[in-house]
ZALOLO-614807 format. One record per residue: x, y, z of N, C-alpha, C in turn. Coordinates in pm, whole numbers, plus 32768, in hexadecimal, padded with zeros to 4 digits. Each point is the difference from the previous one (the first is absolute). Layout:
% residues N
XYZXYZXYZ
...
***
This chain:
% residues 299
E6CB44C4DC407F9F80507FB47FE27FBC7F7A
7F7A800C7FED80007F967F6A7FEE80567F85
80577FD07FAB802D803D7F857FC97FBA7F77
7F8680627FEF7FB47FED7FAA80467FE27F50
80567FE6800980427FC57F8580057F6C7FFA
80167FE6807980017F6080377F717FD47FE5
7F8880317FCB7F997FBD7FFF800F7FDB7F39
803C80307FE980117FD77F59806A7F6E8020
80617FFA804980367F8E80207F957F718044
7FAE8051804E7F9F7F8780107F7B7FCF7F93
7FFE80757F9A7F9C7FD27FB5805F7FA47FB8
808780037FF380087FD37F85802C7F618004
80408017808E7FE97F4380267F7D7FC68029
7FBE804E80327F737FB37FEA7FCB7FEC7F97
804A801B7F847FB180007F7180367F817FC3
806A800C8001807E7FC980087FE07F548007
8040800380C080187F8C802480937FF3802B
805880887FD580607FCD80328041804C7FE9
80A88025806B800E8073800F808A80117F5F
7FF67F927FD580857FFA7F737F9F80197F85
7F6C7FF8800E7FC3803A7F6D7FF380948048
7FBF802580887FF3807B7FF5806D80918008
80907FAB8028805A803B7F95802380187F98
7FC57F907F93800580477F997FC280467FBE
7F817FCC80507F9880647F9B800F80C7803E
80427FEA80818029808A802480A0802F800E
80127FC97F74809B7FF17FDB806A80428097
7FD97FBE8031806E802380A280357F518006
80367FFD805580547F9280357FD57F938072
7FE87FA17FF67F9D7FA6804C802A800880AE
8077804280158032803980857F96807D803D
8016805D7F987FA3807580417F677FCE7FEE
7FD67FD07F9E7F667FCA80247FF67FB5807C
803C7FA9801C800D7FB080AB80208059807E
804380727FEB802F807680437F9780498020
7F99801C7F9B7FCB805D80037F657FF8803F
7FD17F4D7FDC7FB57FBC801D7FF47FCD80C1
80857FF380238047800480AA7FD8808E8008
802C807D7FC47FD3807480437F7C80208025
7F9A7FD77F897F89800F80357FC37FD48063
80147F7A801D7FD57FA38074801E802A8064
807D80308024802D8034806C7FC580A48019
7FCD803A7F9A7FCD807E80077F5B7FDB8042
7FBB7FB77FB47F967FBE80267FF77FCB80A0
80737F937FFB7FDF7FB080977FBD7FAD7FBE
7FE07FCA7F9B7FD07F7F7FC580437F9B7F8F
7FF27FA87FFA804C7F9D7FBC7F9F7FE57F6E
804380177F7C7FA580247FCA7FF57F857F67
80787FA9804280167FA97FA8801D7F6E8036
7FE97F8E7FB580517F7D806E80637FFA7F64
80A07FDF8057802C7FD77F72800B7F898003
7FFD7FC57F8E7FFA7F6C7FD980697FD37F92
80197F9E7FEC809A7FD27FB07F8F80417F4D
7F817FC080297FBF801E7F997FB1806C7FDE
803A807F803C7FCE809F7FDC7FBF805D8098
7FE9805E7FE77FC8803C80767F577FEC7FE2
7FC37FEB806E7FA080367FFB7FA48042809C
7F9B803C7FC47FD38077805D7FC27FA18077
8045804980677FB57FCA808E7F7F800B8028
7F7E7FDE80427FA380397FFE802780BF802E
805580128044800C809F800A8004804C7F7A
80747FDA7FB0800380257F6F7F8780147FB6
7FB47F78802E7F6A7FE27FCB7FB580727FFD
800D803680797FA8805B80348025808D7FCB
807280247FDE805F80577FF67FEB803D7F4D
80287F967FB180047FFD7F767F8480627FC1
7F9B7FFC80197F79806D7FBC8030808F803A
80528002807A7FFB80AB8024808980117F9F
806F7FA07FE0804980227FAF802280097F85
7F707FEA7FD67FCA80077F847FC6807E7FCE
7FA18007806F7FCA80957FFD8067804F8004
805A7FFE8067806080757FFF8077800E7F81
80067F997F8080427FF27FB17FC9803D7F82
7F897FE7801A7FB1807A7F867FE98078800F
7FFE801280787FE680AA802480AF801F7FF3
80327FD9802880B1803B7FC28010800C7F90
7FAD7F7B7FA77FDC800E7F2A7FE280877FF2
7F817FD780347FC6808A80017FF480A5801E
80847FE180588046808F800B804580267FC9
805A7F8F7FBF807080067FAE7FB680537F3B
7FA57FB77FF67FAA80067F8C7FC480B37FE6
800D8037806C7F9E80598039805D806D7FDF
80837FCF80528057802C7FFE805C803D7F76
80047F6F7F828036803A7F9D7F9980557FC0
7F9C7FDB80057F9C80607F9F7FFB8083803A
7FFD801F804B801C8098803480A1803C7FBF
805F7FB37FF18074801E80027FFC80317F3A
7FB07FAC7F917FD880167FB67F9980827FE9
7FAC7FED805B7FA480617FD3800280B68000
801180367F92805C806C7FF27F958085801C
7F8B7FDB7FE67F858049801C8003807F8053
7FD58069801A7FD1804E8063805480887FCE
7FFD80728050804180768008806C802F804A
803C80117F7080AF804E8028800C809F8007
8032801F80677FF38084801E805E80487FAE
8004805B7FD8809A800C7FBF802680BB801A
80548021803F803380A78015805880377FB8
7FFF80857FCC805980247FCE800480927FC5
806E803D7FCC7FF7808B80017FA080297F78
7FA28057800F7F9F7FFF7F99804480087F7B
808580427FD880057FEE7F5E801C7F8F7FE8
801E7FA7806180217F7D7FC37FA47F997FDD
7F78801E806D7F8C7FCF80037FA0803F7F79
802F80667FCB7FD3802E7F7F801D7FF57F90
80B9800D7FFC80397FC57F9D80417F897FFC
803E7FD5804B80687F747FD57F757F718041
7FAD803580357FAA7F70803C7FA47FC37F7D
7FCD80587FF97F817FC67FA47FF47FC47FB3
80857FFA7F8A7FEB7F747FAE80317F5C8012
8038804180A7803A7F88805B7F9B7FBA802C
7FBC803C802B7F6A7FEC80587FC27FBA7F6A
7FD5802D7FB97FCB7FCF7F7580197F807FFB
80957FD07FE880247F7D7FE87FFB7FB0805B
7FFB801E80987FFA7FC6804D7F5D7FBA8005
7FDE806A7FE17F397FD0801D7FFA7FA17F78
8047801B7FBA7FF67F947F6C80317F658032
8077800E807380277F6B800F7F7C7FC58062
7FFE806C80867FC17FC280587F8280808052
7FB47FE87F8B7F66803880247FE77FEA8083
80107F6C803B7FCA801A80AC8031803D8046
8089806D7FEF8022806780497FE380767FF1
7FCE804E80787FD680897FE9805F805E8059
800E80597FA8806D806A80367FC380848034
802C802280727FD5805D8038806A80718010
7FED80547FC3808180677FDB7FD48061804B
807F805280568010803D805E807180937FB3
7FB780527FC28068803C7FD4800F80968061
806D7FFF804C802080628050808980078042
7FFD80837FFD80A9802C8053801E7FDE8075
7F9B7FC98028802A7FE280A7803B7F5E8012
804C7FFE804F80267F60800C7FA07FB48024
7FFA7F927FEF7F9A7FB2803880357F888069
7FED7FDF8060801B7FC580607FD97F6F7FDF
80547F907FD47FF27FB17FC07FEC7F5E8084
805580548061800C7FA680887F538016804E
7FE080447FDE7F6A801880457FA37FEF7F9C
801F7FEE7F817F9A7FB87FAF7FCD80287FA7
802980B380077FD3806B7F8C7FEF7FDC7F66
80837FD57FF17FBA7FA97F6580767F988006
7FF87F9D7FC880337F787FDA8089801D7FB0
800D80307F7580A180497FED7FE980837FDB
807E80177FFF802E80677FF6805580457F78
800680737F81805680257FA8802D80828055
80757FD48046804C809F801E80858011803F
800380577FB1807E80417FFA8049801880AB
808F7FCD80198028803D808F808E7FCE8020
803A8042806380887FC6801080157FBB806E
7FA47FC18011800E7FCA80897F917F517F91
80857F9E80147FC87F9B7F8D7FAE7FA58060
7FD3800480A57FBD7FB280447FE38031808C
7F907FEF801D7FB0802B80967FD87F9D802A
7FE27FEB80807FF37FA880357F767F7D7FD3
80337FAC7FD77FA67F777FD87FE380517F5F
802D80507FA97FD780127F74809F7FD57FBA
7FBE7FB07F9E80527FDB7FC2800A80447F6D
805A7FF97F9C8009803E7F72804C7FAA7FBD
7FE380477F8280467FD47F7D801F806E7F92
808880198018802B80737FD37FDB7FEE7F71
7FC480AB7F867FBA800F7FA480A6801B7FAD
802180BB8047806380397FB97FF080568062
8082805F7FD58029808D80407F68804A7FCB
7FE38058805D7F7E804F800E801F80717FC9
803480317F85802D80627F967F8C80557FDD
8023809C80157FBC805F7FDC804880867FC9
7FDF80017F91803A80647F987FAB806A7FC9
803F80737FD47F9780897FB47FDB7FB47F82
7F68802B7FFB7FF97FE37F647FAA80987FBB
7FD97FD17F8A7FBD804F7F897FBC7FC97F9A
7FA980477FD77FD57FD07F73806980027F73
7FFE7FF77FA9804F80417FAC7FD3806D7FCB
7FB380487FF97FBA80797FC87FF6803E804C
801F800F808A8051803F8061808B7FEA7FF0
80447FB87FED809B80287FDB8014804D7F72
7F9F7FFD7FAE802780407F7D7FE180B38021
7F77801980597FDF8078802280A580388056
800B7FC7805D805A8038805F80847FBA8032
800E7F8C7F9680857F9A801F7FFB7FA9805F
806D7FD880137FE57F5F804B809E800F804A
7FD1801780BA807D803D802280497F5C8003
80817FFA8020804B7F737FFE8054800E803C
7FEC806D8096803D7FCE80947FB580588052
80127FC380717F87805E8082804280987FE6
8058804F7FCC8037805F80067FB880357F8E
7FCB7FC47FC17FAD80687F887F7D800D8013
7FD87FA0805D7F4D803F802D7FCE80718042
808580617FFC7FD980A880357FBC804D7F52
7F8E801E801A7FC080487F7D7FB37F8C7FBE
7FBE7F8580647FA47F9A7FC37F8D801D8079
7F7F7FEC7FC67F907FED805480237F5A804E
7FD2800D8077800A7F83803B7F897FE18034
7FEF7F8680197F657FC9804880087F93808B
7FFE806C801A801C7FB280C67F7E7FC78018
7FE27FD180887FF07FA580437FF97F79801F
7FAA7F887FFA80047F857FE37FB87FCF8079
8000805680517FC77FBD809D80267FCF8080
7FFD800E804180547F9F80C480A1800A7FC0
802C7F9F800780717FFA8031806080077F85
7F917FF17F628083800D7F90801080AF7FE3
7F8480718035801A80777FCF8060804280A5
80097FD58054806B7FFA8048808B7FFC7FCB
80067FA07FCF808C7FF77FB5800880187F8C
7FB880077FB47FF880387F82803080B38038
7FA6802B803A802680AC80168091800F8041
800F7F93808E808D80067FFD805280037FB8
80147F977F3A8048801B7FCE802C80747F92
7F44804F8025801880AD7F8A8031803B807D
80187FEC8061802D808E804880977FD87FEC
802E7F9C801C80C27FD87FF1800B803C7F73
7FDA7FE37F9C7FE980427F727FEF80967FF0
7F9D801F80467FE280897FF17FA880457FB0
7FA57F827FD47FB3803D7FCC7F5B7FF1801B
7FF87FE580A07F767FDD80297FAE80977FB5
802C80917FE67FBA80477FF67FCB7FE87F73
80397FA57FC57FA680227F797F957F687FE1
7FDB7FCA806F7F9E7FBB80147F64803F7FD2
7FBF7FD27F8E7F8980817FBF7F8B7FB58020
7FEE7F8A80087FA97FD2802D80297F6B8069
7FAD7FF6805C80127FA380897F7E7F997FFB
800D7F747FD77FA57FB07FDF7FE97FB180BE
7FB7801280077FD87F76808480337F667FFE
7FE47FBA7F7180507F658023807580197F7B
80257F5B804180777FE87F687FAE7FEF7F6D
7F757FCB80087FEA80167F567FCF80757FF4
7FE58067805C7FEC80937FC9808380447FD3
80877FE58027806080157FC780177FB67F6E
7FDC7F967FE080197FD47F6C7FA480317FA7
7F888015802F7FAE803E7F81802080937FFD
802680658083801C807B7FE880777FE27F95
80767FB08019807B7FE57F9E7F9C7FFA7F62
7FDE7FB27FFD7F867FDD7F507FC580457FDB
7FC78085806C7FF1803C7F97806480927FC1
80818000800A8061802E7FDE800080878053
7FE78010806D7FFB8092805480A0800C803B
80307F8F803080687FF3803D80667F9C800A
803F7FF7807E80567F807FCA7FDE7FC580CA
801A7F847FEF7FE07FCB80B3804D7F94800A
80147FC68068803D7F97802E7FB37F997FFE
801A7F9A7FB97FB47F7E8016804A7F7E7FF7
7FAF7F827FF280417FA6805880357FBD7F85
80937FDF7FCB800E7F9F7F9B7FD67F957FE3
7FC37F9180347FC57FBA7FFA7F5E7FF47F97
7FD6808B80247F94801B7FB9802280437F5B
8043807D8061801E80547F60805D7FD37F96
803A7FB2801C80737FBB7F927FDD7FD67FA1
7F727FD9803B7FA67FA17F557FA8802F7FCA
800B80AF80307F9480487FD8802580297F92
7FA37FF27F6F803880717FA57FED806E7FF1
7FB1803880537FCE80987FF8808E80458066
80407FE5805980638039804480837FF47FAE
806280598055809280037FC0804580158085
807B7FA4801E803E80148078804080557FE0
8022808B8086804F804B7FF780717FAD800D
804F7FEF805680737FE78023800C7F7E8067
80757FA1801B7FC17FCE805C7FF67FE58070
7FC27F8B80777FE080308084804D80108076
7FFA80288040808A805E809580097F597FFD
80978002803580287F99804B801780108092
7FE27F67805E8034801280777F89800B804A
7F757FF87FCE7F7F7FF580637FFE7FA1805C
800F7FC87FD580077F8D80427F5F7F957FF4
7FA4802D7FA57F837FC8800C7FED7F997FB4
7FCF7F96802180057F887FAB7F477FE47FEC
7FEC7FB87F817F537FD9800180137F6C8004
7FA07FF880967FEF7F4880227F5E7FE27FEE
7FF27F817FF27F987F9D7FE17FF2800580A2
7FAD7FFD8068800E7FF080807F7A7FBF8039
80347F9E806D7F5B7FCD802E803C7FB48091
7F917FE38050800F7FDF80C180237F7C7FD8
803A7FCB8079801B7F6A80147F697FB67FF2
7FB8806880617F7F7FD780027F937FB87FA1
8029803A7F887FCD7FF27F86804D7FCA7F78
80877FF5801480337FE37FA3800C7F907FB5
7FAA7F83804B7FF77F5F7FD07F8D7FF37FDF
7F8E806380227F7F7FEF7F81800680077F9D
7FDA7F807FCA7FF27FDA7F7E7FC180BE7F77
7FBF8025803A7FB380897FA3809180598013
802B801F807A80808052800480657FF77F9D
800B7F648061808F7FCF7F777FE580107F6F
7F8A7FDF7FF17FD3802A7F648024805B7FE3
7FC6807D8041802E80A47FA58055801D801E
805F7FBC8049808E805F8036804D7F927F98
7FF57FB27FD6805D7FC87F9E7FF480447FB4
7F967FFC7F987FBB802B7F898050807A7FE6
7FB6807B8085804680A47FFE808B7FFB7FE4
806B7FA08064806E803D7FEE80107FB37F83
80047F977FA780147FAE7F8A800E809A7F84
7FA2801280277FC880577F99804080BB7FF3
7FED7FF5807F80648078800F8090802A8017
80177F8D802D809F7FDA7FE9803B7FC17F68
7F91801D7F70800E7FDA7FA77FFA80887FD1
7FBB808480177FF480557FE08076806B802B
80087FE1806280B18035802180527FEC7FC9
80377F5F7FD480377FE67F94800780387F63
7F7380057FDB7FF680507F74802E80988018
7FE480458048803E808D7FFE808880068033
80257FA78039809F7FF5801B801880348089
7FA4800E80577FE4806D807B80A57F93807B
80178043804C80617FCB80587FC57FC7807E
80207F73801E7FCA7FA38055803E8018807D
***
């Protein structure tokens, strides 16, 4: 079978003259250029050289031979060429998913700097509670939270523990105090919901508590829970990550241990060596794994 590598071995003694310069100029060993030069011929069925005490040169077959392996040596340039510039070119649209307060609060001045380094990327933000199916193409990465650190062909890069704690304003703790264990939030307004699968567990953890009944108002997503929190009606569960650097909030107390939920950087095999990918999934976690750091959050 002929092995199109062997035609760089024949250009290069035909350039040549001989199989001890076109070792060096293809820093290999004047054995495997003669090796490799026998393989072709024999792949061929043609003799493609006479050797002579005084160099090789091309047989009329070679003769004949040399322009198609010429042609075929630039179109390999030329794939190769084709090849890195694509591998460079960072251009086009990154999908990006994630749970809307994060896409409201912790993205946007990420996204900012990012479009400051590299304008030819455009981000297409997906902010919703539902998972997104990353193996079928739904969006390119992923910010979310889960205990399960890999599915099949998605890969991650762990952020931090996925921490969610009561908070408040402070002018809500001065009106009505600032309880400082789940045992004192009996006689506080609370603000449930968040949406799919976090007011699921969010309500699971007022009923172990006992105090789902004093839930006063029930928001639809997670940033309808932080602005109901802002404007001092109640107190809600939100995600540390966000509220830690808020100055308008005050942590009650802090978050249950033992969830087990971690926040990953996540994206398909499929996609993970495009050049635009690799871009924002560096960038994101760089940056947000710098912001974890400043609040001291647990990795």
């Amino acid at each position: 079978m002929l092995d199109w590598n062997d035609l760089r071995f024949f250009l290069a003694v035909a350039d040549s003259g001989s199989t001890l310069s076109a070792a060096r100029n293809l820093r290999v060993s004047q054995t495997t250029v003669a090796r490799r030069i026998g393989a072709l011929e024999q792949a061929l069925g043609l003799t493609l050289f006479d050797r002579r005490q005084a160099g090789y040169t091309l047989t009329p077959d070679g003769e004949r031979l040399i322009g198609h392996a010429r042609s075929v040596g630039a179109s390999v340039d030329a794939l190769g060429d084709a090849a890195a510039a694509q591998v460079r070119d960072t251009s086009g649209t990154v999908r990006l998913t994630t749970e809307e307060i994060f896409a409201v609060q912790l993205l946007p001045p990420l996204l900012r700097a990012l479009h400051d380094a590299h304008p030819e990327i455009v981000i297409e933000m997906d902010a919703t509670s539902e998972v997104r199916d990353l193996g079928a193409g739904e969006a390119d990465i992923a910010l979310r939270a889960t205990r399960l650190e890999q599915s099949a062909g998605v890969v991650g890069r762990r952020l931090c523990v996925d921490d969610w704690a009561f908070y408040c304003t402070p002018e809500y703790g001065e009106r009505n105090g600032i309880p400082g264990a789940p045992e004192q939030l009996r006689g506080h307004a609370l603000i449930g919901g968040g949406g799919g699968n976090l007011w699921r567990e969010y309500q699971s953890y007022l009923r172990r508590l006992g105090v789902e009944s004093q839930v006063a108002i029930h928001q639809a997503t997670s940033s309808g829970l932080l602005a109901a929190v802002r404007s001092g009606v109640g107190i809600a569960v939100l995600p540390c990550l966000v509220a830690d650097s808020d100055p308008e909030l005050v942590q009650c107390f802090g978050p249950r241990s033992g969830h087990g939920r971690v926040m990953w950087l996540l994206t398909h095999e499929r996609v993970r060596h495009s050049p635009r990918v690799r871009v924002v999934t560096d960038f994101l976690f760089e940056r947000i794994r710098q912001r974890v750091a400043d609040l001291n959050l647990s990795t």
